[in-house]
N, C-alpha and C positions, 0 to 999 in steps of 0.2 A: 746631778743632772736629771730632771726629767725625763721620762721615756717618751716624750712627743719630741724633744729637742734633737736633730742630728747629730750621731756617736760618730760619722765618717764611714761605719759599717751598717748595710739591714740586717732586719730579722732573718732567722731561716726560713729559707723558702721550704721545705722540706729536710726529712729526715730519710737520708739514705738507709736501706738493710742492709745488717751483716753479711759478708761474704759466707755462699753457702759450704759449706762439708762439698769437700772434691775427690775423686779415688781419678789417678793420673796411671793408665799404662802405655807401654812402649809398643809400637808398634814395630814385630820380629819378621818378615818377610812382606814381597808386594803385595799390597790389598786395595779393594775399592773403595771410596767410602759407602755406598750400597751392602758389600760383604760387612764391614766396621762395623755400620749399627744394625747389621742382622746379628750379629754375634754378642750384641752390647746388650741387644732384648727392649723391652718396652722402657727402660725409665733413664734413658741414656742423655733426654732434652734438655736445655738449660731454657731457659724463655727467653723470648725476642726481643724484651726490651729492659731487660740488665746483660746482658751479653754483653755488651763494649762496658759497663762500669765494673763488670767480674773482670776483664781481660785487663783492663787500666789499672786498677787496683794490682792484678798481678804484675806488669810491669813494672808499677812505681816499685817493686820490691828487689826488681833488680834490671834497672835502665838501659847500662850497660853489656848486658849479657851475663853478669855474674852467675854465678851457681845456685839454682831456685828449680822451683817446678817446672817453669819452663825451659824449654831444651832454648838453647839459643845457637844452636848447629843445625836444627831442621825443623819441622812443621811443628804446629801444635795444632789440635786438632779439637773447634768443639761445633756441637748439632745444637739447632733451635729446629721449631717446629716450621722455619720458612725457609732456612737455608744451612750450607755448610759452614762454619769459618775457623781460617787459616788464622796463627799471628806467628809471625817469623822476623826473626832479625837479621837484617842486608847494612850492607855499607852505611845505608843512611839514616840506621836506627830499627826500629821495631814497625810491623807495616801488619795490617790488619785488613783482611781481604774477605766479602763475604759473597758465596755464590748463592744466587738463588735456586733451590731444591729442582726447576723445572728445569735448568739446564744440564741435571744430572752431577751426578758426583766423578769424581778427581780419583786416582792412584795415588797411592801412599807407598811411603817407602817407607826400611829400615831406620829406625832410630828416631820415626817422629811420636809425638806425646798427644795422647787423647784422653780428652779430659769430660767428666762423666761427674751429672749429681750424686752424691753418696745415697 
């Protein structure tokens, strides 16, 4: 077949990057996220606009809740340079929620996972 004749699929639009190197901790008593990435220091950011294809990627690895990086009993926790975001699993699957930085940051509690470029 010809490459001008349609295959039924296109070319790639693009070529996604690798998922970056992650260091995941827990978070042990209530904290702000304000106090979080004070303590996290300068290189704690993931960027603004792979953040939902990092978060996707880690779900498809375990949909369900299975046992993965992500906790699937409480928050997970990551920082862009524009806001904070949550992804959590509720009744009705996995829910991704992101606040923007002027509204201030959220309390954390025991047991949720913060996730950090290595």
């Amino acid at each position: 077949m010809a490459l001008s004749e349609p295959t039924g699929i296109a070319r790639p639009l693009t070529t996604l990057p690798p998922m970056p190197s992650m260091q995941v901790r827990n978070v042990l008593a209530r904290i702000n996220d304000d106090q979080i990435e004070a303590l996290l220091g300068e290189r704690h950011l993931f960027t603004d606009h792979l953040i939902y294809v990092l978060i996707g990627a880690l779900i498809s690895k375990q949909p369900d809740g299975e046992q993965g990086p992500l906790s699937a009993d409480s928050d997970n926790l990551f920082y862009t340079p524009s806001s904070f975001v949550n992804a959590y699993l509720d009744d009705t699957g996995w829910q991704i929620v992101k606040l923007r930085r002027e509204l201030g940051g959220l309390p954390r509690f025991p047991g949720a996972r913060i996730f950090t470029p290595a």
